[in-house]
Structures are given as C-alpha cells and as structure tokens.
ZATORKOL-156501 format. One line per 5 residues: number of its first residue (from 0); their letters; for each residue x negated, y, z of C-alpha. Coordinates in Angstrom, 1 decimal. Each point is the difference from the previous one (the first is absolute). Layout:
NUM) A) X Y Z; ...
END
This chain:
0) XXXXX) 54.6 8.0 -5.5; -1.3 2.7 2.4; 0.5 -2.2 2.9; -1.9 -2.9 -2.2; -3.0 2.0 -1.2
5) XXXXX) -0.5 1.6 4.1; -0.7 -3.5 1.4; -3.0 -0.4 -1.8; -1.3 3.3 0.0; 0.5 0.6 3.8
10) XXXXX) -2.0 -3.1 0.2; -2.8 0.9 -2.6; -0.4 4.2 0.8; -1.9 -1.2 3.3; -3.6 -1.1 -0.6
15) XXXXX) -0.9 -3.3 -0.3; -2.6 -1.7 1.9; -4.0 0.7 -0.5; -1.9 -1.9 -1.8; -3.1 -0.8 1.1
20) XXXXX) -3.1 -0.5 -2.0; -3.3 0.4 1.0; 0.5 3.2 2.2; 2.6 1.2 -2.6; 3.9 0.4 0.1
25) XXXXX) 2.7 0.0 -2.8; 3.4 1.2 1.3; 3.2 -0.2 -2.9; 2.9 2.5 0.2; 3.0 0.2 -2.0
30) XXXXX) 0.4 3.7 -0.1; 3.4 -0.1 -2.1; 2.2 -2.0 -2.3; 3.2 0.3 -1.8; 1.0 -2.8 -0.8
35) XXXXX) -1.1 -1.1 -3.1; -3.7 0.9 1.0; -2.1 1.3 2.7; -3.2 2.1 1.0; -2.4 -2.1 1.3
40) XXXXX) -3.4 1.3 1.5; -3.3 -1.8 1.8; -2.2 1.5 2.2; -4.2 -1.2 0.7; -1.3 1.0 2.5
45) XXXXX) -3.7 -1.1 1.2; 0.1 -0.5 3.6; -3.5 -1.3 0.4; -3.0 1.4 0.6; -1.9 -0.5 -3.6
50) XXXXX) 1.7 1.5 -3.5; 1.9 -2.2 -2.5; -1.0 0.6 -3.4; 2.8 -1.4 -1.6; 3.8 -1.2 1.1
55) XXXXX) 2.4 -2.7 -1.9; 3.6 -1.0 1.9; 1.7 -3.0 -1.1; 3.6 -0.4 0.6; 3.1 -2.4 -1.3
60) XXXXX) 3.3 1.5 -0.8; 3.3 -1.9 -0.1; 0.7 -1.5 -3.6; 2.0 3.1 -2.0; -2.3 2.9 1.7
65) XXXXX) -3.1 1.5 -1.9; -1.8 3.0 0.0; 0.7 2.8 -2.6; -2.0 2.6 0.3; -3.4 0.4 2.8
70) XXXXX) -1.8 3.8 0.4; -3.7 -0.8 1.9; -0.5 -3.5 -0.6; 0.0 -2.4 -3.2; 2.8 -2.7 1.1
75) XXXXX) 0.2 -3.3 -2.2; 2.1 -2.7 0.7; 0.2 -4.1 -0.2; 2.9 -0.9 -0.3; 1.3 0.8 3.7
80) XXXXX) -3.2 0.7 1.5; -0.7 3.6 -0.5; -3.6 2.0 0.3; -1.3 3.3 0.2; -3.5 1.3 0.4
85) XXXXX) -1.6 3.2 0.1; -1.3 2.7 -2.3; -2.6 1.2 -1.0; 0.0 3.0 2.2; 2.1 -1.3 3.3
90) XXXXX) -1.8 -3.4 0.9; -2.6 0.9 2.3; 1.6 0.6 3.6; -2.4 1.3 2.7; 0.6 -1.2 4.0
95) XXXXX) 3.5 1.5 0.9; 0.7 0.9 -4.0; 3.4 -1.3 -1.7; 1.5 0.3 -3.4; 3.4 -0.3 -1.2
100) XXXXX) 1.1 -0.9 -3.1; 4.4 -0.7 -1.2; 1.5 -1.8 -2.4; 3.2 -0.3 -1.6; 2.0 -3.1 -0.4
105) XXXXX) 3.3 -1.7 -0.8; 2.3 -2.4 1.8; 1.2 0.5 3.1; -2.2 -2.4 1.9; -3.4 2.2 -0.7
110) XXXXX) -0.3 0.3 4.1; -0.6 -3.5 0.3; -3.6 -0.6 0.1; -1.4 -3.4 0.5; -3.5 -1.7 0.6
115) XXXXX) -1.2 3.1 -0.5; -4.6 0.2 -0.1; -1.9 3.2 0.0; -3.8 -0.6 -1.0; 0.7 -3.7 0.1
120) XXXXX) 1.0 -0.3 3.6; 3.4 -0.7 1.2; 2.0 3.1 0.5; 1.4 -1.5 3.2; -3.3 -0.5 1.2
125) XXXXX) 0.8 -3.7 -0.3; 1.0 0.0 3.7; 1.7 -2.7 2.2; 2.4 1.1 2.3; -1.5 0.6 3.3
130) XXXXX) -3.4 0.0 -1.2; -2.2 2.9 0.4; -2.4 1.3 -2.5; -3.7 -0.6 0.8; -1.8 3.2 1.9
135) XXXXX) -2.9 2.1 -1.6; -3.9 -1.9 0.3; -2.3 2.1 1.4; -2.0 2.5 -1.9; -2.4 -1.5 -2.0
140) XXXXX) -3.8 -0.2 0.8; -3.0 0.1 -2.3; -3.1 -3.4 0.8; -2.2 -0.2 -2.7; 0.2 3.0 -2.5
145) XXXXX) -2.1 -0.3 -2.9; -0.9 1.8 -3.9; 3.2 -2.2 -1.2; 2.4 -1.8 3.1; 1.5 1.1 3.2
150) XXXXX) 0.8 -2.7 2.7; 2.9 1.2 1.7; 1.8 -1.9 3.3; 3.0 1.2 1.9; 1.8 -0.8 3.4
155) XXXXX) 3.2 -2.6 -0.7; 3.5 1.3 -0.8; 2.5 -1.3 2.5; 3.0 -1.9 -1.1; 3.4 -2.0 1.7
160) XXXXX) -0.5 -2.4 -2.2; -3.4 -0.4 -1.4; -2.4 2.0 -2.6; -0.6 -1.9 -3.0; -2.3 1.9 -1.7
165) XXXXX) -1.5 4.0 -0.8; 0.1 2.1 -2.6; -3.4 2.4 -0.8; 0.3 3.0 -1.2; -3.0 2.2 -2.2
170) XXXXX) 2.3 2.7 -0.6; 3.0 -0.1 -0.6; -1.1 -3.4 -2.4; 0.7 -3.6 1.8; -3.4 -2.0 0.0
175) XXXXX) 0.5 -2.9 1.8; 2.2 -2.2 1.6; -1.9 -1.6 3.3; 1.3 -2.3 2.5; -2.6 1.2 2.8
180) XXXXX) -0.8 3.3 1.3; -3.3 0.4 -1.9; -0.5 1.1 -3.9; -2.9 1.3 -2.2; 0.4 2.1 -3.1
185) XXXXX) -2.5 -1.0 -2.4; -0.8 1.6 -3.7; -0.4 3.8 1.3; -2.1 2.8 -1.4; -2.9 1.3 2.0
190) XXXXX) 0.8 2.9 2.2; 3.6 0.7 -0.5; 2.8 0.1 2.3; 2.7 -2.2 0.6; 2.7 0.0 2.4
195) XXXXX) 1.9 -3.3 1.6; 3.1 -0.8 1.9; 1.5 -3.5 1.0; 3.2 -0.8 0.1; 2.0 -3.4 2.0
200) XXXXX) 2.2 -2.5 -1.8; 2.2 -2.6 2.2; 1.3 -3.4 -0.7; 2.9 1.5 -1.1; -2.0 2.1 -2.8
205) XXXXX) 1.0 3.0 1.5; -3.0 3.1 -0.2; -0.5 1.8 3.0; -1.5 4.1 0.2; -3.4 0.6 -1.5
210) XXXXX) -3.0 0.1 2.4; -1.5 3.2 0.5; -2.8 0.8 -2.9; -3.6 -0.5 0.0; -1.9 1.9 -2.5
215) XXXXX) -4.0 -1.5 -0.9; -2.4 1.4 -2.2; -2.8 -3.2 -1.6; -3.1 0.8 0.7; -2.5 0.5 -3.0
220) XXXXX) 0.9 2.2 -3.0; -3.8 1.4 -1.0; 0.1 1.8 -2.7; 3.0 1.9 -0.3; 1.1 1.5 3.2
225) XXXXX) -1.9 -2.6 2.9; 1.9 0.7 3.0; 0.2 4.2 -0.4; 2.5 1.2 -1.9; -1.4 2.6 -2.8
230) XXXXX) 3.3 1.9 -1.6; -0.6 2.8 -2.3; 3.3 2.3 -1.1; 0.8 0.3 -4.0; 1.6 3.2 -0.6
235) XXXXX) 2.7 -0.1 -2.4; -1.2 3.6 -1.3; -3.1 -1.6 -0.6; 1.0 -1.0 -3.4; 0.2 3.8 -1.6
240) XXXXX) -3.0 2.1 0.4; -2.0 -2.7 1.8; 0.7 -2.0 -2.5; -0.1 -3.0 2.8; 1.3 -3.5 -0.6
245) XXXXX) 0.5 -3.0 1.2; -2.4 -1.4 -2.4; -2.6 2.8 1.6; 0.1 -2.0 3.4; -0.5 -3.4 -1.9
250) XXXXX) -3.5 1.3 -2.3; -1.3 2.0 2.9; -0.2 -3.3 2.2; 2.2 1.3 2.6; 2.8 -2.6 -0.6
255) XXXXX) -2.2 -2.5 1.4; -0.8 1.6 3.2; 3.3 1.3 1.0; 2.4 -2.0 1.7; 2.8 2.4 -0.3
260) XXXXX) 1.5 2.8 -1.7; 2.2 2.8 0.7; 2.2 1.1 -2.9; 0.5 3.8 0.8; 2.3 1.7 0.2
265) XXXXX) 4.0 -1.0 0.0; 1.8 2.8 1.2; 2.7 0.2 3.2; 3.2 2.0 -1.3; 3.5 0.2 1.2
270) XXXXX) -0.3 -2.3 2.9; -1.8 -2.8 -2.2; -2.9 -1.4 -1.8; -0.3 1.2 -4.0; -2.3 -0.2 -2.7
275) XXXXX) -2.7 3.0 -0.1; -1.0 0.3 -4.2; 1.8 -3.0 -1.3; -1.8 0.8 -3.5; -3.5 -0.5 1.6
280) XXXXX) 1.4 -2.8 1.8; 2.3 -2.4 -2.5; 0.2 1.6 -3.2; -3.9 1.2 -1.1; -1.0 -1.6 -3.2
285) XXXXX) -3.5 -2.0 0.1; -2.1 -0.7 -3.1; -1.8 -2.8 0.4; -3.4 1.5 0.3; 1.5 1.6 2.8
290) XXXXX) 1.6 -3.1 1.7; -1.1 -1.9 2.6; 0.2 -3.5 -1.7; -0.5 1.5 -3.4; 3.5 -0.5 -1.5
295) XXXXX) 1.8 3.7 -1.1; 3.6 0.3 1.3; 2.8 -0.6 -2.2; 2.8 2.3 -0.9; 2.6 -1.9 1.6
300) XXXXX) -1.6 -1.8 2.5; 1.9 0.6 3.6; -2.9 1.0 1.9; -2.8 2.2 -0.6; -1.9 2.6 1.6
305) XXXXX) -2.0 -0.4 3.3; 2.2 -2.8 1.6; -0.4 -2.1 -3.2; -4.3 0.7 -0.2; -0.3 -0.9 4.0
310) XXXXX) 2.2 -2.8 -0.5; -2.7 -1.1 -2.8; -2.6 0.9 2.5; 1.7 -2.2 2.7; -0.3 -3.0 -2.4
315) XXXXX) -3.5 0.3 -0.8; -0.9 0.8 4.1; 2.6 -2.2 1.3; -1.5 0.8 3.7; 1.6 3.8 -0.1
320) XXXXX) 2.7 1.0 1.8; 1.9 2.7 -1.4; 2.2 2.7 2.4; 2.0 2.9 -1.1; -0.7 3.0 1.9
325) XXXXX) 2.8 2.5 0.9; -0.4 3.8 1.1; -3.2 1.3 -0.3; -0.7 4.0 0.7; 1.8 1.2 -2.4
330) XXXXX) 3.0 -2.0 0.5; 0.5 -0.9 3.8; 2.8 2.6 0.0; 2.3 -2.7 -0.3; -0.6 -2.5 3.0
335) XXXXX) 2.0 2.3 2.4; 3.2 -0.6 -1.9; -0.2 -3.0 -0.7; -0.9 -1.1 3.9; 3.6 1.1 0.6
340) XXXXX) 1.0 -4.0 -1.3; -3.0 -1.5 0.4; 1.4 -3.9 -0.7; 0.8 2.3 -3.8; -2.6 1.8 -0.4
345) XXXXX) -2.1 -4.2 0.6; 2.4 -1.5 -2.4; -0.1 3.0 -2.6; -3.7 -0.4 -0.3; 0.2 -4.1 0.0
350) XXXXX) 2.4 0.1 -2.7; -2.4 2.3 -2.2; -3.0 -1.9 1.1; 1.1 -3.1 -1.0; 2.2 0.6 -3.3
355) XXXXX) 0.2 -2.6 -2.2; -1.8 2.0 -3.3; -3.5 -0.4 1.8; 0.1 -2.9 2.1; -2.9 -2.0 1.5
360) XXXXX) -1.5 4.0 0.1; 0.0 0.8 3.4; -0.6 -1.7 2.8; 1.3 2.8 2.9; -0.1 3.4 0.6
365) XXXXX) -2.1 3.1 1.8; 1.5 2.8 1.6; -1.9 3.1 -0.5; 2.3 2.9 2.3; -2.0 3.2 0.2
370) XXXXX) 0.9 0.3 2.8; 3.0 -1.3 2.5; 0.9 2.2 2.5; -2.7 2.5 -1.2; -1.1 2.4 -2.5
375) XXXXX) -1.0 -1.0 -3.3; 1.1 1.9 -3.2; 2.9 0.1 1.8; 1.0 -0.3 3.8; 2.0 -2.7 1.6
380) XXXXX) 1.5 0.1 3.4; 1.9 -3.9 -0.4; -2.0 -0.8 3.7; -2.7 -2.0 0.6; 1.5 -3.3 0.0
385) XXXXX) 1.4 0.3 -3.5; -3.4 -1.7 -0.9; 0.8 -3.2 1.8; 3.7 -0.1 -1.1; -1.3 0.7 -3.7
390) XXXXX) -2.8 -3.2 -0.4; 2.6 -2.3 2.4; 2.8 0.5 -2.3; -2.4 -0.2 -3.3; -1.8 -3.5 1.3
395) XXXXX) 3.8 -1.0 0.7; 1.2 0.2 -3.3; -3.4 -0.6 -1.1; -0.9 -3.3 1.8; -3.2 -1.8 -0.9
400) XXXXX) -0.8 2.6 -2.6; -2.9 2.7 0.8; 0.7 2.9 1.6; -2.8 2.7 0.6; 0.6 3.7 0.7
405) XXXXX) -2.5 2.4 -0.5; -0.6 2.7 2.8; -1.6 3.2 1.5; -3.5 -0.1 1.5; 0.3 3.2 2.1
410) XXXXX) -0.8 -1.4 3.5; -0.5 3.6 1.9; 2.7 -0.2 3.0; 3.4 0.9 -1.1; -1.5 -0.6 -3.8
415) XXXXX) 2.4 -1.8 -2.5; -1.1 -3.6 1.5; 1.3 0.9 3.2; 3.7 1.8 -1.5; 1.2 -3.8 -1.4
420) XXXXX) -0.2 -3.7 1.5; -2.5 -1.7 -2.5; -0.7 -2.7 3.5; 3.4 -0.5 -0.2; 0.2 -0.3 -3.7
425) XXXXX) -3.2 -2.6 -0.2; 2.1 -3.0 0.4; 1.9 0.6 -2.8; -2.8 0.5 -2.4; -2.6 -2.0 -1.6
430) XXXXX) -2.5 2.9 0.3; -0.4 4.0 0.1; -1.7 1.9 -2.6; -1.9 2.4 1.9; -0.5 3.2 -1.8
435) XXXXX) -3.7 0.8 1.2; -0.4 2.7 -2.7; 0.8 3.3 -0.6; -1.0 1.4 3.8; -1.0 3.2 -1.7
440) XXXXX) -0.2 1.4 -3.2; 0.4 3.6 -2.3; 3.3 0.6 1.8; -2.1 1.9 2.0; -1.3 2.2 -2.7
445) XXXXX) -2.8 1.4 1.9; -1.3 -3.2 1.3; -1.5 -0.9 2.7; -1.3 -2.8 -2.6; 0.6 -3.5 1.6
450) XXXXX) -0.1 -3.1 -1.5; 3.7 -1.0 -0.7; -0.9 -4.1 1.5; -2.1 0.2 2.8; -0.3 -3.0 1.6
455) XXXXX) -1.1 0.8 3.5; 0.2 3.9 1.6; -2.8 1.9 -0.3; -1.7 3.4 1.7; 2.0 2.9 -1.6
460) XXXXX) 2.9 -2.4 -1.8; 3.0 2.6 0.2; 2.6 -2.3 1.5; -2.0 -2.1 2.3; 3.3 -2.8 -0.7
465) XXXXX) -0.2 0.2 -3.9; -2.5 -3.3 -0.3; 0.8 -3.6 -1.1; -1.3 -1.4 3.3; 2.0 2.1 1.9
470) XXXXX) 3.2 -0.8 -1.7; -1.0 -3.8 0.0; -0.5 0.1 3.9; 2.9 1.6 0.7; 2.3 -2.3 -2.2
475) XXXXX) -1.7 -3.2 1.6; 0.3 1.9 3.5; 3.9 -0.2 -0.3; -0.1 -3.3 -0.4; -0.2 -0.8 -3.5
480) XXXXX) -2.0 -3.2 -1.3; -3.1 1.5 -1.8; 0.7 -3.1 -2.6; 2.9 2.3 -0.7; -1.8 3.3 -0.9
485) XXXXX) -2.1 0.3 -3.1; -2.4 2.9 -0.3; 1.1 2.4 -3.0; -2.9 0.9 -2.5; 0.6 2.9 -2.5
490) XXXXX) -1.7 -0.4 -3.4; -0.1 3.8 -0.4; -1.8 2.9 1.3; 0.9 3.3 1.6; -1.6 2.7 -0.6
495) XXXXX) -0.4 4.5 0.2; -1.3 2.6 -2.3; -2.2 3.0 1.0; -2.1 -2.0 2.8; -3.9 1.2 0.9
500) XXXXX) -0.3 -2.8 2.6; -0.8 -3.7 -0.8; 1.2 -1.3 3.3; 3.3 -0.3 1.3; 1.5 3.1 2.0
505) XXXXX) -0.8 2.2 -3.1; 3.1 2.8 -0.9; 1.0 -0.1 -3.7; 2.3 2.4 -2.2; 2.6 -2.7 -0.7
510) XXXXX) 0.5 -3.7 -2.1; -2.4 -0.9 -2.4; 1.1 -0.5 -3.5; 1.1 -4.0 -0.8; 0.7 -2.0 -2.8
515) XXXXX) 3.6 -0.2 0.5; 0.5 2.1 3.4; -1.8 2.8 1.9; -2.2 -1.3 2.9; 0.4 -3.6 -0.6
520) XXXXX) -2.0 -2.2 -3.0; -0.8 -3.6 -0.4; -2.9 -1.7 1.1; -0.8 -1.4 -3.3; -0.2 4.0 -0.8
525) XXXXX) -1.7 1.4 2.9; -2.9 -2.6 0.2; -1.8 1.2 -3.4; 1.4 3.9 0.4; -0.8 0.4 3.6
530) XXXXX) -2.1 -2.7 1.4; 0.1 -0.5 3.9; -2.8 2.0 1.7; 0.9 -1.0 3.8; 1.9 -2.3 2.2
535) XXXXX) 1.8 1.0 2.8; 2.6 -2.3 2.6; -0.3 -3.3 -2.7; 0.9 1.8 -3.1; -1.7 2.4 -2.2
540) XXXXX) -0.5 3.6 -1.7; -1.5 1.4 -2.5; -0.5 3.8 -0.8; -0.5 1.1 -3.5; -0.5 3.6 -0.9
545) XXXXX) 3.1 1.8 1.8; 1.5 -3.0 0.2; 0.4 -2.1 3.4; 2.2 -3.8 -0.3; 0.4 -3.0 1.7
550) XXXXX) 0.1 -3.4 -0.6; -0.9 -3.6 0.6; -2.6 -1.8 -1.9; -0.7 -3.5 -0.3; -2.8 0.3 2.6
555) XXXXX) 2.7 1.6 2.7; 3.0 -2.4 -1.0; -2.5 -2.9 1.1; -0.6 1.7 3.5; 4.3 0.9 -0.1
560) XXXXX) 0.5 -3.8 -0.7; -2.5 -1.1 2.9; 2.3 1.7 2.5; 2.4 -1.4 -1.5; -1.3 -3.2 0.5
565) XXXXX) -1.2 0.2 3.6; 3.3 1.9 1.0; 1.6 -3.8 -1.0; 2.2 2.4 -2.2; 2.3 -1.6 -2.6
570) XXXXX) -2.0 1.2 -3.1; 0.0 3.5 -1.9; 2.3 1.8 -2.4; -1.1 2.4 -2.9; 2.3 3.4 -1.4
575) XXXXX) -0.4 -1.0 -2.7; -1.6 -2.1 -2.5; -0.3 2.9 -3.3; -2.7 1.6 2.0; -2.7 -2.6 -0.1
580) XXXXX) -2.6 -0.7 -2.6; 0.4 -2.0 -3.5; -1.6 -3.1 1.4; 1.9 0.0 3.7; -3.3 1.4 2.3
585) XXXXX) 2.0 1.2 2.9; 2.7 -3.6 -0.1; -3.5 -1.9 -0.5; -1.5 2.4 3.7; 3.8 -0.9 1.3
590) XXXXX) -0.4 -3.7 -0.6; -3.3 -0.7 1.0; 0.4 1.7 2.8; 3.1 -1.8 1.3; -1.6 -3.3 -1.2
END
C-alpha cells in the first residue's frame, strides 16, 4: 500500500507545468495525500505587465476523483471537468502578484490534471513541440489622439513560425483582436487616461509577453477638469464640527469642477495601511436631507458613512476620480516601520483600498509622509532613498491604479526636498502634491508676520527659500516633469494677535483666536471678519484691529493658477475643501484659472 500510494505522489509533489494565459501562469501541486484523499492547491500568478481582474482554471480529473472541500476560490464541477474562480477579495492580481488557493478531494488520482485552461487559454500554452512562443511587439505608439479614440501602431512581434494575430490591451481588459500591427480605440470619454499594451499570437495560438505599456490621455474634457488636474482633499473630521459632507461639495458646485479627490486621512500603523475613524468613514447614519442623492440610509444597509455619500457623488459626477490618502501630519509616524517590508506595507494598503464592502470607491491612492528622512511631528532617519523604494514598490503592487504622494516644499539647501529622492521617486508616481502652504505661521508667536503662501520671495520674507516658486523650481531643477507637480493652494488663513503694523514684517504677541484652532481659520470665515487689506508675493493679508492673517482670495488664486499655467504645471491641489464658501468661490477662481 505504502509502496502504491508513493508512486503517484513522488510524481504529483513536483509542480506541474505553467500555464500560460495572457501573461498569466497557473501551476498545480499535490501537497499531500493519504490515500483515500489528497490536498490539492493552485497557484495564479500574473506574469504580465497589466493586472487581471478576475482568474477561473479549468481542469479534468480522472472518473472517481472530485473535489470536497476548496478555501479561496468557489470550485464547481461538470461531471469531470472541474472549475474554480476567484473571490471576491483575491481576484485582482497586479504585475508580479499571485494567489493561491487548496482544495480537498477524494480518489487517489486527484494529481492527474488534464486539458487544464486558466482565463480561457490553454494551460499548456497550447504549444507544439519545438515551437517557440512569439516575442514581445514593440511599445505601442499614439497617431491620431482625439476627445474619444486613440490610434495606436506597434513594431511586429517575431515568431519561428508565423504571427497570426494580436491581442490589445486598455488595461488589463482585451479590446481587440487585430491581424495587423495597427488598432484604434474608439467610444472614450474626453480627457481621461488610458493605458495600452499588445501582445503576439502564433499559428500555433500560443501568446507571447505583453509589450511594454503606453499610457494616453484624449484630448478635450472642458468643463470638468480640461487638461489640469484640480483635486481638493475631504477631511474625514469634516463631518463633526464642520459639519462637512459629501453632499456639501455637490450644492456648492465644486463637484463639477474637480477632477479628483483625496479622501483624508487613513492612518499607517504597525507596519501597514488601517482605517483612521471608521465611524466617520463606513458607519455614519445620513438622513435624506443630508444625503447626497436624497435617499436616508437604512439601518441595515452595509455601507454608510462617507464612502457610501462619495460613492453617490461618484454616480452623479461620473468624471471624479476618487484616491484614499494615507499619513497626513498627524499620522506620518508610521511610514518608517512600515518601510522595513515595503512589498507589505504596498499590499497592506491595496488590500484595504480595495476591499470588497466599498468597491468601485477608489480609484488609487496618495501618500502624504510628513516627512521621509526628515522631521515632521516626528523624525525619521530611514535614508534618502526610502522615498524611491516606497512609490516603486506601491505602483508595483499598485499597477495602472493612481499613485500620488504628497510632499515638502522647503527648497533652502539641505531643506527637506533635498534629505529624500522625490527625482528618483517621479517615475513611480502619477503626480506630487506639493505642499506650497504653511511657510510661516503663529508658531512663531512673535511674528515676524508673513504670509503663510507666498508665491514668489519678497524684500524682508524671513526664509528667503519658503516660497511656492522656489520649491516649484527646485523640484523641476532635479529633473522632475513640471506635468507632475501641481501647485498646493490652502483655503485657510494664518494669522497673529497684538499686531500695530498692516504690512508684513510686523511682531505680534502670539496666534490669533480661530474657529476651531488658534492661528489658523477658514477663508469662508476670514473674508467677512478680516477682509484682505494688502497683497504681498501673489497672495494676500489683511489686518483687522490687533489682528494680522493671511490668505488667498479669489483675486490671488487667479494670479496662483496663471503660474501655474505658464509653468506647464500639472494643475493645482486644495487643503481642503471645508474652508471655502457655500457656493464654491475659491474651486470656481481654481477652475477658471486652470481652464
């Protein structure tokens, strides 16, 4: 008997051949048996360059074997022929990613898989002996782009025996089948970015390594975002005192002018990615009056809170794109940890990101480290290429998905720019939030006054550095695409108490009082209570009995959003949207101003 059962299993413990399909590989093991049964297990792994969204293997088993029990995939059978696909939670695999999921079965034959498909292509890669699968097209190139098609053409795959036809890519989603080297994508929305790969079938229907990728953006998109993106952060605080909502971004207009938002903030803990105030987040209970669509939440519905009233606003502004934002001030202390395992750390915050209970929500995620290998709230001494390894291993397990980081504006030599690699980061990321806010403020409690956003230096600034410009030059200096920096606009003043002068330069006798905090208010408080008396640098000041703050007004955000313009940066970003007025007049400056 022991001699009997060791055949098979000797044969079977090895792992069975790949199985190709479309850049992805399914390899079987037999990882035990005794006799009556055995352990089976399957493991997917994308080897491609775009993610799968979903996996399904299809095997036969000899006549008398079946499948008992599976753990991480549904398995139904057919007779013989046997299938499992994913769940809910374990389907998506980025470039490089695998999953494996067991089984348990009965009859002693379980190890012998036959005509086995993953995805619909043969698992054997449906090769002939002695024939080579195709090599990799070229990278794709972009003719004629227009508001809705993309005409791509790529350089011919080589073959021993002849290509029969390509495979295009958007995404990870097949969209054609061509038997040339051209293609265009028709039915696209106006100014929204796809990426494309290519990949080489032979005569013998075997599929060769994706092409590299070639990521477009259509030209037009008017109203809602043009070719500048215009993001504004929603605080998940906003909700209590504020008394902020979703709904709040829809009737003030500003839903229509942003193209993105960052959901702030998720907290870093323990080496990983968690929820910050899941209450605020998933659980709050909205009336209807407070809704954004005007339907109250139910007591048992599965969703509710923020996530469930921006996924309403997501339906009725189907252009935004929606990002989770990690870190923050407050909670940056974090990101040193968890840059100890930084392929976890990515695949702690994917797996939160993208949880099943609010799917469709998000469409990537923002970094906000205060401050890598700097001082912060905290310090950090991880080195200055921590921020590199952290954005290549997030757009790794990340893929096509955004990733944006937001970072330090402090260009003075040896200033926080210079203690990290952003240049070297850039390729990873999407774009960089730059913080061009908060130069100076009441931490200094007896001034000088300053205007906490200057956009240009000025005579008798106090850190000649602490300006927009200066930041933006420096960041585009090191190489960085200004189409990858957007200019950071704070919708919220700064401000003294016991100042005699009206300029800047003045000394004070600490913070002014605020609404929620000392020496910081909101702009839609400040403009009525301390109306701007000055400009200085691009942004402006007002002083108001002993009183001395800072702000931008719709007037300075125009003349922000011109530099902007003529810098060729990649838009603007606002901290944050619960500062503005009712009807959205600093978004409305912001969008006009971008065009």
């Amino acid at each position: 008997m022991l001699a009997a059962v060791a055949i098979p299993l000797a044969a079977m413990v090895g792992l069975a051949s790949p199985a190709q399909a479309a850049g992805a590989t399914a390899t079987y093991q037999k990882a035990s048996d005794w006799g009556t049964g055995f352990e089976g297990r399957w493991t997917v792994k994308n080897t491609g360059t775009a993610a799968l969204d979903s996996w399904s293997i299809t095997w036969d088993f000899p006549a008398g074997t079946s499948v008992t029990s599976a753990w991480d995939a549904d398995v139904t059978n057919s007779g013989t022929t046997w299938t499992a696909r994913n769940k809910s939670y374990n389907g998506r695999l980025a470039p490089g990613a695998s999953v494996t999921f067991g089984f348990n079965g009965s009859g002693s034959g379980g190890g012998d898989v036959t005509d086995c498909t993953l995805n619909g292509d043969p698992c054997d890669g449906g090769g002939v002996p002695g024939d080579n699968a195709p090599s990799a097209p070229g990278t794709p190139s972009a003719g004629t782009v227009t508001d809705t098609s993309v005409a791509l053409s790529w350089t011919a795959a080589t073959d021993d025996h002849g290509i029969k036809n390509y495979d295009v890519y958007r995404g990870s989603s097949k969209v054609a089948t061509v038997t040339g080297t051209q293609y265009t994508d028709t039915g696209l929305t106006a100014g929204s970015t796809y990426t494309y790969s290519v990949r080489a079938r032979d005569t013998a229907d075997q599929v060769g390594p994706a092409s590299g990728s070639r990521t477009v953006t259509t030209t037009g998109g008017g109203g809602p975002g043009g070719d500048k993106i215009k993001l504004g952060y929603f605080t998940e605080w906003g909700v209590y005192d504020r008394n902020y909502h979703a709904k709040n971004l829809d009737t003030s207009g500003s839903a229509a002018k942003l193209t993105h938002i960052n959901y702030a903030f998720g907290n870093v803990q323990n080496g990983r990615c968690t929820m910050g105030d899941s209450f605020a987040a998933i659980d709050k209970n909205y009336t209807a009056a407070q809704s954004v669509d005007g339907v109250g939440d139910t007591w048992d519905q599965p969703l509710r809170g923020n996530f469930n009233q921006l996924l309403k606003l997501k339906k009725k502004h189907p252009h935004l794109k929606i990002l989770w934002s990690f870190g923050g001030w407050t909670w940056s202390g974090g990101f040193g940890q968890a840059m100890q395992n930084p392929a976890a750390f990515a695949q702690s915050c994917y797996d939160l990101v993208y949880d099943s209970r609010w799917a469709g929500l998000f469409d990537g995620i923002d970094l906000d480290w205060e401050y890598p290998n700097a001082c912060g709230l905290s310090c950090d001494s991880s080195g200055p290429a921590v921020m590199k390894d952290m954005m290549q291993a997030f757009r790794a397990k990340f893929g096509d998905k955004l990733l944006t980081a937001a970072i330090t504006a402090d260009a003075g030599d040896g200033g926080k720019i210079d203690k990290a690699d952003y240049a070297g980061a850039a390729q990873y990321v999407d774009w960089y939030n730059v913080m061009t806010y908060d130069f100076f403020g009441a931490w200094d409690a007896q001034g000088p006054t300053a205007p906490h956003s200057p956009l240009t230096s000025y005579n008798g600034i106090p850190i000649p550095a602490f300006n927009s410009d200066s930041a933006i030059q420096k960041l585009k200096g090191m190489g960085i695409p200004a189409q990858k920096l957007l200019l950071g606009i704070g919708f919220y003043g700064r401000g003294w108490t016991g100042v005699t002068q009206s300029e800047p330069g003045g000394s004070a006798t600490g913070p002014a009082p605020g609404k929620y905090e000392q020496g910081i208010d909101d702009y839609k408080e400040l403009k009525s209570r301390c109306p701007a008396t000055g400009t200085v640098a691009g942004t402006a000041y007002a002083h108001c009995g002993q009183q001395w703050w800072s702000y931008d007004t719709p007037q300075t955000i125009a003349g922000k959003m011109t530099y902007a313009n003529n810098q060729n940066l990649g838009g603007a970003f606002i901290w944050e949207m619960s500062g503005d007025t009712a009807n959205g007049e600093l978004m409305t400056a912001v969008h006009n101003g971008l065009g």
